[in-house]
DRENDREN-7804 format. One line per 5 residues: number of its first residue (from 1); for each residue x, y, z of C-alpha. Coordinates in Angstrom, 2 decimals. Layout:
<sites>
NUM	X:Y:Z; ... .
</sites>
This chain:
<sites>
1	-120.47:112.06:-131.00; -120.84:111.45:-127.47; -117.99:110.49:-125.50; -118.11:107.02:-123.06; -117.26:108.25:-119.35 .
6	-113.96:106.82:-118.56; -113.09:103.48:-118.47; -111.24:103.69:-114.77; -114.82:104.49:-113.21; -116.57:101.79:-115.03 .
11	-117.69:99.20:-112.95; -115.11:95.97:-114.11; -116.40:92.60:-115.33; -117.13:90.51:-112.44; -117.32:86.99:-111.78 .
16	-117.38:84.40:-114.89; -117.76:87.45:-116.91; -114.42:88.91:-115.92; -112.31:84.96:-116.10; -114.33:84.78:-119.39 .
21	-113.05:88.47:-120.67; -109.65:88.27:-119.01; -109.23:84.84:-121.34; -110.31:86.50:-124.99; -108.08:89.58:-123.70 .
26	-104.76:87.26:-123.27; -105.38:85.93:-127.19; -104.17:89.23:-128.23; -100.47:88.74:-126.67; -100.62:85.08:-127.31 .
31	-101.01:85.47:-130.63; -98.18:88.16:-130.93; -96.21:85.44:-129.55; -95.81:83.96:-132.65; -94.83:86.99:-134.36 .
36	-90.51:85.96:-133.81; -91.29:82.28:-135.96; -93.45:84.08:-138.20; -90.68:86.42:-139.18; -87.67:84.18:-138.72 .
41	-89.51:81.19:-140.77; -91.58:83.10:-143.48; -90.86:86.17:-144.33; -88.15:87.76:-146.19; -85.06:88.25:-143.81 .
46	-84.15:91.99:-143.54; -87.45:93.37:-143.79; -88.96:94.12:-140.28; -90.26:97.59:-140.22; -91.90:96.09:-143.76 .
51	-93.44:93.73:-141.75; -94.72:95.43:-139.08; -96.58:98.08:-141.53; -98.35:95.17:-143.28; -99.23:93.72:-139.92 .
56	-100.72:97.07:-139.02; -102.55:99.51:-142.23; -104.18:96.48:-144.74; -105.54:95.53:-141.40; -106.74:98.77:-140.06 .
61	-107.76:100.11:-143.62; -110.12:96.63:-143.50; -111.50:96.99:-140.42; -112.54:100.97:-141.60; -114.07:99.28:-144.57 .
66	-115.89:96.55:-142.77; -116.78:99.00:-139.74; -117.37:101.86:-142.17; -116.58:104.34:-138.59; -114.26:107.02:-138.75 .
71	-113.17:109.48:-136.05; -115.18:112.60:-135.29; -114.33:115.84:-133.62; -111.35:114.91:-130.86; -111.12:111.85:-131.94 .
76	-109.03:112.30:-135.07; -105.63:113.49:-132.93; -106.51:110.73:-130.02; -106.54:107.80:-132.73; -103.32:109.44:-134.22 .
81	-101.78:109.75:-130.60; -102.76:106.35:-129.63; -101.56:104.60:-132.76; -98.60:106.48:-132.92; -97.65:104.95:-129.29 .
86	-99.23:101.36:-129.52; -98.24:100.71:-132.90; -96.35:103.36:-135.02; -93.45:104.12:-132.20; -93.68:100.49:-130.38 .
91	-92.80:98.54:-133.88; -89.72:100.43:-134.92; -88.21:100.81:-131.48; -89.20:96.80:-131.07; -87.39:95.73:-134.29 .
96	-84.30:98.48:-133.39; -84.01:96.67:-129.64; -84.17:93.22:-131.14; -81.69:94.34:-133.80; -78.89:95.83:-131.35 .
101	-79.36:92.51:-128.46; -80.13:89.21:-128.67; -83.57:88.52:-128.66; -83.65:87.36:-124.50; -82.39:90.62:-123.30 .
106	-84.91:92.33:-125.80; -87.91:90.08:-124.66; -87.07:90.68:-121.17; -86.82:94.91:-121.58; -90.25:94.23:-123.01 .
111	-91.21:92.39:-119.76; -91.17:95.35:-117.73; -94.02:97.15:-119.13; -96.53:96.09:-116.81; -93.93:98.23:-114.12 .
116	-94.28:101.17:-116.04; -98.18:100.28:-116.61; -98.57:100.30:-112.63; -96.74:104.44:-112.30; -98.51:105.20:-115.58 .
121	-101.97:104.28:-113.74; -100.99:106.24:-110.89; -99.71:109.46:-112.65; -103.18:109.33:-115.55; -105.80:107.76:-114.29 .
126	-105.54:108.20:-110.56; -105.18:105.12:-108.90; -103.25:104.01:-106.26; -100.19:102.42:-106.88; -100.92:98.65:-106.28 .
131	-98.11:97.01:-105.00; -99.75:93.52:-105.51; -99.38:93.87:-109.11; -95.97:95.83:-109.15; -94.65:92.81:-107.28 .
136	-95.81:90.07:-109.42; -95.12:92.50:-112.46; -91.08:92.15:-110.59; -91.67:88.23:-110.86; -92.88:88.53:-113.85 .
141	-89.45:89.96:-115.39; -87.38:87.50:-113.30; -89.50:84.84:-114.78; -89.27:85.67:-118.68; -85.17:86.84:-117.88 .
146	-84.43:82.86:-117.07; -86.77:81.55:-120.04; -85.20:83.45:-122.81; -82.32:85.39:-121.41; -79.01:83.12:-122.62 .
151	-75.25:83.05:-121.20; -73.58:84.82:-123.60; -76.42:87.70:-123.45; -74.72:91.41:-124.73; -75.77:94.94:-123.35 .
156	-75.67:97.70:-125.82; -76.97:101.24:-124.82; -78.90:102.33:-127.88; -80.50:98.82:-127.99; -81.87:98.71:-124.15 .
161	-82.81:102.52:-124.87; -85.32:101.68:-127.40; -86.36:98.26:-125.64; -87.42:100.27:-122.73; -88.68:103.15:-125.14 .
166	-91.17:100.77:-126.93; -92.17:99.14:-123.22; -93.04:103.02:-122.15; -94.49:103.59:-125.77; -97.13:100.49:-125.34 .
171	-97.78:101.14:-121.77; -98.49:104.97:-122.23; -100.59:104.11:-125.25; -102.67:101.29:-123.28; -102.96:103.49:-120.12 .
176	-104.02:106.32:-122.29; -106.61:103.94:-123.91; -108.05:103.13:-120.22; -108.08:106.42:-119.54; -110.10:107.95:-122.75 .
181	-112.56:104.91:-123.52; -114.03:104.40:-126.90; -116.53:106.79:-128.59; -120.16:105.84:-127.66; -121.85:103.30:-130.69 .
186	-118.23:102.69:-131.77; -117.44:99.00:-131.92; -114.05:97.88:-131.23; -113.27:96.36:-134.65; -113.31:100.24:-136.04 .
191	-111.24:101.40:-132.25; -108.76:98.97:-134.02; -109.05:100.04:-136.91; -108.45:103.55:-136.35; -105.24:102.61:-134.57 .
196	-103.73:100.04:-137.43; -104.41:102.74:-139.99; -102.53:105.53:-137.88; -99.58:103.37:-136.97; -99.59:102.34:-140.79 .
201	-99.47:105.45:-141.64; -96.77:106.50:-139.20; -94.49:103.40:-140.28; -94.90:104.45:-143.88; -92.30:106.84:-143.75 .
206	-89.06:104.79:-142.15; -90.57:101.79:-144.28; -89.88:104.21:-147.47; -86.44:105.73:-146.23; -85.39:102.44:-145.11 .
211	-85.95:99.15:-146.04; -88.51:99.09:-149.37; -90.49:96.45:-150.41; -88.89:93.26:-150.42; -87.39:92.00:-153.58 .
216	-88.97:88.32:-153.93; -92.10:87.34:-151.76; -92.86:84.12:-151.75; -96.20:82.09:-150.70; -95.10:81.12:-147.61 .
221	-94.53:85.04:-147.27; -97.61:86.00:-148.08; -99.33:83.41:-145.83; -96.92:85.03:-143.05; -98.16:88.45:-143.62 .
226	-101.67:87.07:-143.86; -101.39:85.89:-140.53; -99.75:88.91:-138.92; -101.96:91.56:-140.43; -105.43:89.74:-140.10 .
231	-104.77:87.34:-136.84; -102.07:89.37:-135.35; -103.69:92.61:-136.43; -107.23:92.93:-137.23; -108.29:89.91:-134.17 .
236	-105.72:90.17:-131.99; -106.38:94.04:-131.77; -110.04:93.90:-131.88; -109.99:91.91:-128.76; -107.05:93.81:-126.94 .
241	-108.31:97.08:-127.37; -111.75:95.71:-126.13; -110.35:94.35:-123.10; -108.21:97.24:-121.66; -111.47:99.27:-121.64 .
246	-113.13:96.93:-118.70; -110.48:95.46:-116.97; -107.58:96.79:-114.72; -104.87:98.41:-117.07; -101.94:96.77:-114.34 .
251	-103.42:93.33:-114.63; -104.03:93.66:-118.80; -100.41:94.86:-119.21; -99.70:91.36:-116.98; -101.61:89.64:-120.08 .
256	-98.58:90.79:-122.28; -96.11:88.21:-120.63; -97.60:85.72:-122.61; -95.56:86.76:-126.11; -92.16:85.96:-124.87 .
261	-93.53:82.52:-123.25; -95.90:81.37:-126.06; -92.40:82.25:-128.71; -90.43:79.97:-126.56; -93.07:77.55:-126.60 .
266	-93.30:77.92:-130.51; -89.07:77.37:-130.68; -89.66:73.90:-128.43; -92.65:72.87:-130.80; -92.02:74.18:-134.24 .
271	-88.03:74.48:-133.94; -87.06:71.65:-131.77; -85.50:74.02:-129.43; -85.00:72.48:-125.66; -85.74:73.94:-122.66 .
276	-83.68:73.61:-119.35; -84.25:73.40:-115.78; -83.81:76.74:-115.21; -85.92:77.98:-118.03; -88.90:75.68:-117.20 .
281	-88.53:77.19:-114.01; -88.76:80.61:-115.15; -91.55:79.82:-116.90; -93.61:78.86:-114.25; -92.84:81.95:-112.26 .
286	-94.24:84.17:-115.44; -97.48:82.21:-115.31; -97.50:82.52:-111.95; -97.27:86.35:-112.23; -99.79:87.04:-114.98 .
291	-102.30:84.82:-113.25; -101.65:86.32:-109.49; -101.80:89.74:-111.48; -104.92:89.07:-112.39; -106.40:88.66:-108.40 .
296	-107.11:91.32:-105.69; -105.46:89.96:-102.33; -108.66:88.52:-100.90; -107.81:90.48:-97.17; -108.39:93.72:-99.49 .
301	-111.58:92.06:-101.71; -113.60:91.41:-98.67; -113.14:95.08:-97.43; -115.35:97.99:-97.68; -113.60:101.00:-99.47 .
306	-113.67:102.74:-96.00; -112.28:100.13:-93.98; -109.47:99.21:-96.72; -108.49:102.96:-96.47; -108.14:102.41:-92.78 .
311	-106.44:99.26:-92.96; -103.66:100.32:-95.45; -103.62:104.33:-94.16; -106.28:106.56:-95.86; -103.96:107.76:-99.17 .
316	-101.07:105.81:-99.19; -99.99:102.96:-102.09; -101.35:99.91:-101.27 .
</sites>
């Protein structure tokens, strides 16, 4: 099968094509969002990793079915590598962080990935270190900190290990997925579905050790895992997956500080939660960070490569 050229030396989406792109792109971490209400409001308490499994193989053993594309030659260890980090890693060491701290200070940790996105893209794929986006990425954190981090917010060392562990899991696995492309004639229902079934497959093991299967699952349970496996799954990773391929990896990991805001959006809507001054305020600097994020400063945009490398010193991080 013949391999796409990278993804970093594609030519990016421009124009209406790239707002248009950029838009489907952010569904992906809007709707994982909703995954906290989900689990808090439907499914059976005690029972994450359980979760996260059937958010991730029914989904990618569907989209094999529908797709009817599986791996060839180097691609069976790459979808293994890059489902183990995106999925199979990220969801335990998620649901260990947000077991050992309060959900803020987990959400936050999370935050930061689009920091570790911007060395990752400088250490794999080559690119200058931008410091447009590793400022607003900064922002970014402060932002989602005052939205969901609370007064009485505890530190604990193995919990903030594995919150930043799962932030450097998904950003190596999305930088990794810039920098390898998808298989030529491959569409990016089966990309995803390679990567569910790996993770699945991965999660099987600590799921069986473990937790189990849940004892009693309702209706409203199965609705939840509906949701999670073929909206959160299936969708949200069809479109993800599709996106990092054509637009910046920085400005894509931005995308992600949509979960933690669209979760405390679901609390005030579905949970009558309240939000303060402070909070509100926080969340206008996240949205002001993922959509800056999202830009090239227009001093560099109207710039020749040549003249940009003079301006900001031929080699150094802009």
């Amino acid at each position: 099968m013949t391999i796409t050229a990278s993804p970093s030396t594609q030519a990016p989406a421009a124009g209406g094509g790239r707002v248009a792109t950029t838009a489907i792109t952010a569904f992906a971490p809007a709707v994982w969002g909703t995954t906290y209400v989900v689990t808090t409001e439907l499914l059976p308490a005690g029972h994450p990793l359980f979760a996260g499994l059937m958010r991730a193989l029914p989904a990618g053993l569907l989209a094999l079915a529908i797709t009817r594309q599986l791996p060839r030659g180097i691609w069976w260890w790459r979808a293994l590598a890059l489902g183990a980090l995106n999925i199979g890693a990220f969801f335990p060491l998620l649901f260990l962080a947000a077991e050992r701290l309060p959900g803020g200070v987990a959400a936050t940790l999370g935050a930061t990935q689009p920091i570790i996105v911007a060395f990752l893209a400088v250490a794999i794929l080559g690119e200058r270190l931008s410091g447009w986006r590793l400022a607003w990425g900064l922002v970014g954190v402060a932002g989602v900190g005052l939205v969901v981090l609370g007064p009485n917010a505890a530190l604990d060392a193995a919990g903030i290990a594995a919150g930043l562990a799962g932030a450097m899991a998904m950003g190596l696995g999305v930088t990794l997925t810039k920098r390898w492309g998808r298989p030529e004639g491959v569409r990016p229902m089966a990309f995803a579905g390679w990567q569910l079934t790996a993770g699945g497959l991965v999660l099987l093991v600590p799921v069986a050790l473990i937790e189990g299967v849940p004892e009693h699952i309702d209706v409203p349970a199965v609705g939840g895992y509906l949701w999670l496996g073929l909206v959160g799954g299936l969708l949200a990773y069809t479109l993800w997956f599709a996106g990092v391929r054509v637009l910046p990896v920085t400005a894509t990991a931005l995308l992600g500080l949509l979960s933690p805001l669209v979760a405390a959006t679901a609390g005030v809507v579905l949970l009558g939660q309240t939000l303060t001054a402070p909070q509100l305020a926080g969340f206008a600097l996240a949205l002001a960070a993922l959509v800056a994020g999202q830009l090239t400063p227009r001093i560099l945009r109207g710039l020749t490569p040549a003249a940009a490398g003079w301006r900001s010193g031929a080699g150094t991080a802009r």
